[in-house]
Every structure is written in structure tokens, then in C-alpha cells.
N, CA, C and O atoms as a DFTB+ gen file, in Angstrom:
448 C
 N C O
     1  1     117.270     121.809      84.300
     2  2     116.092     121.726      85.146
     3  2     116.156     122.857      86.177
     4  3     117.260     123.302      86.492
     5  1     115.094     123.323      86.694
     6  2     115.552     124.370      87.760
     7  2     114.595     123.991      89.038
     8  3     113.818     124.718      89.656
     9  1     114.757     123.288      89.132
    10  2     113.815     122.425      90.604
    11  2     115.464     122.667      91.590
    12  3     116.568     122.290      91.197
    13  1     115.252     123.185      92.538
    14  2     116.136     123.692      93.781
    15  2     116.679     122.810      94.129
    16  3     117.907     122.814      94.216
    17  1     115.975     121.824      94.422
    18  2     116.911     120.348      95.287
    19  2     117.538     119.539      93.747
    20  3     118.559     118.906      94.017
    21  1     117.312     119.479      92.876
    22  2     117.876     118.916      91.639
    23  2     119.238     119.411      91.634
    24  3     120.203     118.649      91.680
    25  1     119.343     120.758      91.574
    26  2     120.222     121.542      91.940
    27  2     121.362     121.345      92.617
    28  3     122.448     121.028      92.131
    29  1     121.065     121.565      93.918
    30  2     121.675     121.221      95.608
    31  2     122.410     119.755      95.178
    32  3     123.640     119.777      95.186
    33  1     121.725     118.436      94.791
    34  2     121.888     117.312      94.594
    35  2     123.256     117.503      93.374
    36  3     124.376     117.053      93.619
    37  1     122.963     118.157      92.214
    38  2     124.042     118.102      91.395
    39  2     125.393     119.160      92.018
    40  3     126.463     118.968      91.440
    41  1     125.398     120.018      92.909
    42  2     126.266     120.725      93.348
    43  2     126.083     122.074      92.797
    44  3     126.916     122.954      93.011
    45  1     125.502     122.183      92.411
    46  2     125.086     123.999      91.540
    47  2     124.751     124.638      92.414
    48  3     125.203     125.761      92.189
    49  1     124.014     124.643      93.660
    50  2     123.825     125.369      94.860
    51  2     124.108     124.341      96.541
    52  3     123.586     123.444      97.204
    53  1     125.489     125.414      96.537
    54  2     126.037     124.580      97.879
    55  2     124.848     124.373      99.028
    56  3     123.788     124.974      99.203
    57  1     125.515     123.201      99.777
    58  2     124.520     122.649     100.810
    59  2     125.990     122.169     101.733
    60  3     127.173     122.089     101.402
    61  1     125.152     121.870     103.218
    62  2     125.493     120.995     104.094
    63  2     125.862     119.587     103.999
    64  3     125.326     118.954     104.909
    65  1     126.420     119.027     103.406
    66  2     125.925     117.498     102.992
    67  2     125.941     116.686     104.509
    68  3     126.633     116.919     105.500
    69  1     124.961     115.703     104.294
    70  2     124.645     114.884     105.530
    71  2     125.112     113.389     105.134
    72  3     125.804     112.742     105.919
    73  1     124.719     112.881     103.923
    74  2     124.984     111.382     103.572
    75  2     124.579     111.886     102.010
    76  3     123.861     112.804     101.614
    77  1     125.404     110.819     101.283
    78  2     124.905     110.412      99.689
    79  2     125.196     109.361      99.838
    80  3     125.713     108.717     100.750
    81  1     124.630     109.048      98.305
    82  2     124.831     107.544      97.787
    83  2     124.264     107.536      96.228
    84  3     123.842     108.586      95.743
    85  1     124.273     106.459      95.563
    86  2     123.942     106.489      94.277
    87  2     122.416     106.825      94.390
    88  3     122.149     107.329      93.299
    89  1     121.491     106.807      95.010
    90  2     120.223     106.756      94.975
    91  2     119.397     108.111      95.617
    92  3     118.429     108.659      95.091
    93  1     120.238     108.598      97.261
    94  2     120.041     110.069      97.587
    95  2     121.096     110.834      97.976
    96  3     122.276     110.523      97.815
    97  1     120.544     112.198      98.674
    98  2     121.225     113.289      99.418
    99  2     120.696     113.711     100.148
   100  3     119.675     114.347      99.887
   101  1     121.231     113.520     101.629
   102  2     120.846     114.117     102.634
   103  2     121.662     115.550     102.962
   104  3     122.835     115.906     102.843
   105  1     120.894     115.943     103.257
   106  2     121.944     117.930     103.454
   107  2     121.198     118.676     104.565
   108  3     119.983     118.474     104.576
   109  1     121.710     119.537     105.546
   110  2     120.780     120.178     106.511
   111  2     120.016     120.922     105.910
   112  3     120.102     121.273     104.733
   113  1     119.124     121.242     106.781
   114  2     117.813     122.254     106.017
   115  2     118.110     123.564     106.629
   116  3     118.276     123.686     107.842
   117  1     118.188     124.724     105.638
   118  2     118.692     126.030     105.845
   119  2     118.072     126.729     107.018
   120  3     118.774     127.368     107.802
   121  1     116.645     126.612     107.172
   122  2     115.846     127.215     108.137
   123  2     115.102     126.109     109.307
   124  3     113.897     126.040     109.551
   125  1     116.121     125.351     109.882
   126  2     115.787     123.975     110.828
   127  2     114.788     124.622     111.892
   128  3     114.978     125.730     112.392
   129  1     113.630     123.742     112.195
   130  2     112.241     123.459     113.362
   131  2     113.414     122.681     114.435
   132  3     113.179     122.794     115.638
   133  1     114.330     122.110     114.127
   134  2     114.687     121.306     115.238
   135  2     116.048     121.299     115.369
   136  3     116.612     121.350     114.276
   137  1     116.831     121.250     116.387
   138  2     117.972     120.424     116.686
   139  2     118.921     120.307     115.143
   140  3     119.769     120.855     114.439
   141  1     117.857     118.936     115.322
   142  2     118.596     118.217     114.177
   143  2     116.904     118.086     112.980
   144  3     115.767     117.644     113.141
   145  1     117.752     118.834     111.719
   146  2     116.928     119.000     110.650
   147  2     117.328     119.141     109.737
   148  3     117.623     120.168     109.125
   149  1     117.446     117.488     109.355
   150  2     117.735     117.227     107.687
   151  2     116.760     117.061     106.933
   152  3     115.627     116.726     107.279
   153  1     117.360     117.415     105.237
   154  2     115.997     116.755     104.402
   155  2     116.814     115.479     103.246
   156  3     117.881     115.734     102.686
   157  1     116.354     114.651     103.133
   158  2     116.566     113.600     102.638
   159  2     115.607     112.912     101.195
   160  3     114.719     112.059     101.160
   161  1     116.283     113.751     100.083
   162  2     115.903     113.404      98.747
   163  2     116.287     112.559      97.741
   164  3     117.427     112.832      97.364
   165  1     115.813     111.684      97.185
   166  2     116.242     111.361      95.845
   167  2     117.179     111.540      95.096
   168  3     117.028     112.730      94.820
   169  1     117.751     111.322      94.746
   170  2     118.517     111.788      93.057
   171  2     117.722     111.738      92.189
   172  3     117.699     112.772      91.521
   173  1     116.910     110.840      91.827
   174  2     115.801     111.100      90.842
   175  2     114.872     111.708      91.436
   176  3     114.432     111.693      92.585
   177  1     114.440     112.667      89.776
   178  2     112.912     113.617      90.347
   179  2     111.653     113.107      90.528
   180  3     111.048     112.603      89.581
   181  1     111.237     113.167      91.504
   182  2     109.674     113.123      92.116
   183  2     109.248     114.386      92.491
   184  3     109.695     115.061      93.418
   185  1     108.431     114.645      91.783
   186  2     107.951     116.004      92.466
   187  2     107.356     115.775      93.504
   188  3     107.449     116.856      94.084
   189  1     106.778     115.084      94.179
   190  2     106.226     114.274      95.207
   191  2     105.686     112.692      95.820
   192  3     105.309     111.642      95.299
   193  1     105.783     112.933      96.489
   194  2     105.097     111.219      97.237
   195  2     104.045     110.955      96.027
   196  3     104.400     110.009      95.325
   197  1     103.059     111.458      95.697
   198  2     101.889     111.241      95.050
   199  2     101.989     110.772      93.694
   200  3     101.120     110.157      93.078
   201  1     103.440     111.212      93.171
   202  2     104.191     110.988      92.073
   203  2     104.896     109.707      91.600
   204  3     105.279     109.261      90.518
   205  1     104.900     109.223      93.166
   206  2     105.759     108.201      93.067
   207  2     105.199     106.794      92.287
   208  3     103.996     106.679      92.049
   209  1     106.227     105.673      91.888
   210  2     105.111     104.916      90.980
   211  2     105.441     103.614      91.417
   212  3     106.350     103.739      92.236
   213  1     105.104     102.270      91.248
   214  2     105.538     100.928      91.554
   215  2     106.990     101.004      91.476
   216  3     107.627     100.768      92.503
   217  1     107.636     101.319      90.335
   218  2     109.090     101.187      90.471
   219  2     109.560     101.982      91.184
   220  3     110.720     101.671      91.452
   221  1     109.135     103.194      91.807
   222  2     110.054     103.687      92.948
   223  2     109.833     103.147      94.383
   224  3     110.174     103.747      95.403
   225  1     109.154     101.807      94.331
   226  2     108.726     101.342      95.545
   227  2     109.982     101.076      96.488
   228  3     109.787     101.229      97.694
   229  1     111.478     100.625      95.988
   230  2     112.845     100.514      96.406
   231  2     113.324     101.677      97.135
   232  3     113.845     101.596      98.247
   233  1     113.127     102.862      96.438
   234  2     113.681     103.680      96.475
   235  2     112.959     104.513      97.658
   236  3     113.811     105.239      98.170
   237  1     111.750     104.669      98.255
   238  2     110.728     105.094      98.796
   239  2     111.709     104.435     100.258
   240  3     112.236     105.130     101.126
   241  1     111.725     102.965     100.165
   242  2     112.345     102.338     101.473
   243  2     113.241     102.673     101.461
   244  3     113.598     102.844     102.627
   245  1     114.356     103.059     100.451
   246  2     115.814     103.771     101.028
   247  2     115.858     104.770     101.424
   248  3     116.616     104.954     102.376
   249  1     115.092     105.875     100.906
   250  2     114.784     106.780     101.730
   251  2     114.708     107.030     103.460
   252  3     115.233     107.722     104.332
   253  1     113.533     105.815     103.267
   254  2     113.350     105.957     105.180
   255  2     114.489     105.105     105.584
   256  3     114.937     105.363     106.701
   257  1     114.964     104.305     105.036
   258  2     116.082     103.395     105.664
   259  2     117.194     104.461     106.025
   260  3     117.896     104.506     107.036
   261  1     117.167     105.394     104.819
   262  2     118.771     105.981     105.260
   263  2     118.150     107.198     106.498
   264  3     118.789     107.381     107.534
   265  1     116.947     107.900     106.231
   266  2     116.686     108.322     107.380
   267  2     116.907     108.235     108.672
   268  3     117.326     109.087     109.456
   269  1     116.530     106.916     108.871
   270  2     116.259     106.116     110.441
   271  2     118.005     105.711     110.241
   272  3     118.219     105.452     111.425
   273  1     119.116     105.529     109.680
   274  2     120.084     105.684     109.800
   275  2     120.869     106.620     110.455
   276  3     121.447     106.433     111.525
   277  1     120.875     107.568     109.830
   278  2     121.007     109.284     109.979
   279  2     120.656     109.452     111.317
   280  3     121.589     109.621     112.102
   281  1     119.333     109.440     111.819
   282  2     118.768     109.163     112.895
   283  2     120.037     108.975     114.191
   284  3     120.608     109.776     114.931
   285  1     120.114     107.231     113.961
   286  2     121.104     106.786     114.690
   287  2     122.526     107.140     114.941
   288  3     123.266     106.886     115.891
   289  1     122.760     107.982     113.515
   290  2     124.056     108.218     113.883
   291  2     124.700     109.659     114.338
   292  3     125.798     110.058     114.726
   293  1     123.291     110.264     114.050
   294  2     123.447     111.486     114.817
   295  2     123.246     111.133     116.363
   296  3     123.621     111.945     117.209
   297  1     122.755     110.128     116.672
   298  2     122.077     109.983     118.452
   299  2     120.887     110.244     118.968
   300  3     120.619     110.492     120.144
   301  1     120.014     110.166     117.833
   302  2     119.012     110.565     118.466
   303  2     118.068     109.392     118.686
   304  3     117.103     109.003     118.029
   305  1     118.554     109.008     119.646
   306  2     117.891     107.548     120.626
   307  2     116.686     108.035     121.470
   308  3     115.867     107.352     122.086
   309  1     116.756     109.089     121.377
   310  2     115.306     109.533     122.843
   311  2     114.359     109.715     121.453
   312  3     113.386     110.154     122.066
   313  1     114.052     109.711     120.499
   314  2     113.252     109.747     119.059
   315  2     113.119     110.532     118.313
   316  3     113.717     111.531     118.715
   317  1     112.567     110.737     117.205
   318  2     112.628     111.482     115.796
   319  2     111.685     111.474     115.250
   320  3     110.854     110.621     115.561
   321  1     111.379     112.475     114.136
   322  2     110.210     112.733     113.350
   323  2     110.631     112.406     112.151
   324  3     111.653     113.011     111.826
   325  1     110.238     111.707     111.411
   326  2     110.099     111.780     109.666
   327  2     108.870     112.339     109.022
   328  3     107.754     111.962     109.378
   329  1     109.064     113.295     108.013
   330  2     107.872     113.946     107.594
   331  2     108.223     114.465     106.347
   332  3     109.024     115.368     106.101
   333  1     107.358     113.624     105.385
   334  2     106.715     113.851     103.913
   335  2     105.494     115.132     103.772
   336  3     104.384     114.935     104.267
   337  1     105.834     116.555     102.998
   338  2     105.191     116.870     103.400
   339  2     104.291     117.076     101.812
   340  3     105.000     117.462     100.883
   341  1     103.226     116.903     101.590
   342  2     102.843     116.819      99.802
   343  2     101.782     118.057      99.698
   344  3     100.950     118.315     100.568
   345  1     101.953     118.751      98.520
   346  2     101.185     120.027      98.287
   347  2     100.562     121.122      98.898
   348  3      99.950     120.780      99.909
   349  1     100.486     122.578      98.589
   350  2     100.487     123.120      99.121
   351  2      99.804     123.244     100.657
   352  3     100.544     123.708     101.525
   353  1      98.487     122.872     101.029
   354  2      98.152     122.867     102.075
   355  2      98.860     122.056     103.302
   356  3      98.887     122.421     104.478
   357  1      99.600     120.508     102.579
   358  2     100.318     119.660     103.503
   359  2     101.660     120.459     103.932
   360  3     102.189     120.057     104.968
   361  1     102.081     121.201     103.472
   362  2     103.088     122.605     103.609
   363  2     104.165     122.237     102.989
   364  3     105.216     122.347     103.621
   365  1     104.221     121.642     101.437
   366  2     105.111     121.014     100.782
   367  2     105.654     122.739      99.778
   368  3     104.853     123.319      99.044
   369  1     106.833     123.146      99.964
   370  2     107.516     124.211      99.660
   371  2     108.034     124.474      97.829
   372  3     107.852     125.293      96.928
   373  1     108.838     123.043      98.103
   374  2     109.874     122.649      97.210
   375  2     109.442     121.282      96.273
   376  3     109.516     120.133      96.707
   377  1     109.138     121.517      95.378
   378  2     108.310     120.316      94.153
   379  2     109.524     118.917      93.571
   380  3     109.722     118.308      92.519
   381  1     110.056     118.921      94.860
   382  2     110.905     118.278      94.842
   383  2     111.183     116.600      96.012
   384  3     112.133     116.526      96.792
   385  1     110.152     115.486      95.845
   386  2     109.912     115.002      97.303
   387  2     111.219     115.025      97.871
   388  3     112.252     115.257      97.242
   389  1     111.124     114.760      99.161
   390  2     111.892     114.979     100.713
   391  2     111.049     114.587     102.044
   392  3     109.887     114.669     102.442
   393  1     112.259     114.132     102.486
   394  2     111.960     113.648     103.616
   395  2     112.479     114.843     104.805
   396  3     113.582     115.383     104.709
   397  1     111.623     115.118     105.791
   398  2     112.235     116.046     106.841
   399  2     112.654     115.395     108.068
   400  3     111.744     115.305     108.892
   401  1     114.038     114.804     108.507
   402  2     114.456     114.268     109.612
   403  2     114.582     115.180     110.649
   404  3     115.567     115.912     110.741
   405  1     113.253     115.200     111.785
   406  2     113.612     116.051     112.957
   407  2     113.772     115.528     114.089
   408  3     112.886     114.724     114.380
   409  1     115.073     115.770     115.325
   410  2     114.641     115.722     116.642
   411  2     115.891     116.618     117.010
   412  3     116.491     117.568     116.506
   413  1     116.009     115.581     118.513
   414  2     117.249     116.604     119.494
   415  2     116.379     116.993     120.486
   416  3     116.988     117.116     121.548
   417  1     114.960     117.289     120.596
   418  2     113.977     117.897     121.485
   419  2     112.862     117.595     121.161
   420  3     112.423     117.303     120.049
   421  1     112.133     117.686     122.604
   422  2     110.947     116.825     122.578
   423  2     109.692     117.458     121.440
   424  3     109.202     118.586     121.484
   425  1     109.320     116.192     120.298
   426  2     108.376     117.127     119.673
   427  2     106.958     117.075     119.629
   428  3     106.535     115.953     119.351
   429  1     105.897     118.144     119.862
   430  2     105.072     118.442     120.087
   431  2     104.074     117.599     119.210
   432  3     104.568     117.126     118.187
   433  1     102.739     117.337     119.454
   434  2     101.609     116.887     119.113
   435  2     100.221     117.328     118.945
   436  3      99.459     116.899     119.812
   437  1      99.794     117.947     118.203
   438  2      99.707     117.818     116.594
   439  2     100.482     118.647     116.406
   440  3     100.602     119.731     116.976
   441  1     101.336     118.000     115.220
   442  2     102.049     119.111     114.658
   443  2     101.722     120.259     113.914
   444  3     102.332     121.328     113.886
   445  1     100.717     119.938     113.323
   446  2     100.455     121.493     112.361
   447  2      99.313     122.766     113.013
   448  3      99.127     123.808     112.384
């Protein structure tokens, strides 16, 4: 497969690792907006949110679960951004869904 984060996830292109588990991989994001800026994917491919189907309804909540984890255990108690970002105009890069965990500093409103 040559989807980038498929990749990263199997170890073929080194990363940061943040958390795994049987289900994702969290790893820092090479070119971070914030502080703290992870992205938090799947092991299985979704090319996107839009992709996703009833049976990944589990997997959708582990996602944000391990997010808002991550979250906590980095410290970021003053708050955080989670952000799905889907096709090109939503500024989705990588055809690969992800979650973008940002804070560390106060973040701005509207974001785009």
C-alpha cells in the first residue's frame, strides 16, 4: 500500500511514537501548529471520516478516547483541540483519517 500513515503505522517510515495499541498510533506531527501536536490514526485504513462505516463505530470512540487520554497525560488541563480534518478544502493532506491533538497555548477562534 503506499498511503504514508499505513506506512509510519507499520514502521517503514520512522515517526515519533506517542501511544499504540492493537487498534491505533499516535506519533508527533512533523510540522506541529502547536505545543503539543499529535496525530492519532487507526491501524486500519480509512481514508477518511466519511469512509467510516457502522462497524467502525468502536473504533471512531477509541480514537477520541485515546486522544482525550494523551491529552491528560501530556497536561494539558488548561484545554485542547481535536480536529478531523476531511477533503481537500477541509485541509485534509494525507488520505489517511487522523485525528490532530492540539494545545500547550491558547487556541484561537475560528480556526481556519
Amino acid at each position: 500500500m503506499s498511503c504514508l500513515f499505513c506506512k509510519i503505522i507499520e514502521g517503514a517510515i520512522p515517526s515519533t511514537a506517542v501511544y499504540q495499541d492493537e487498534h491505533c498510533y499516535a506519533f508527533a506531527d512533523i510540522n506541529p501548529k502547536a505545543p503539543t501536536h499529535i496525530l492519532v490514526a487507526p491501524r486500519k485504513h480509512l481514508d477518511s471520516l466519511a469512509s467510516a462505516r457502522d462497524e467502525d463505530r468502536l473504533l471512531l470512540g477509541h480514537l477520541l478516547r485515546t486522544a482525550a487520554e494523551i491529552a491528560r497525560t501530556r497536561g494539558l488541563h488548561k484545554g485542547y483541540r481535536v480536529v478531523i480534518n476531511h477533503g481537500e478544502d477541509g485541509g485534509q493532506t494525507v488520505d489517511h483519517l487522523h485525528l490532530h491533538l492540539l494545545g500547550g497555548r491558547a487556541l484561537g477562534w475560528p480556526p481556519g
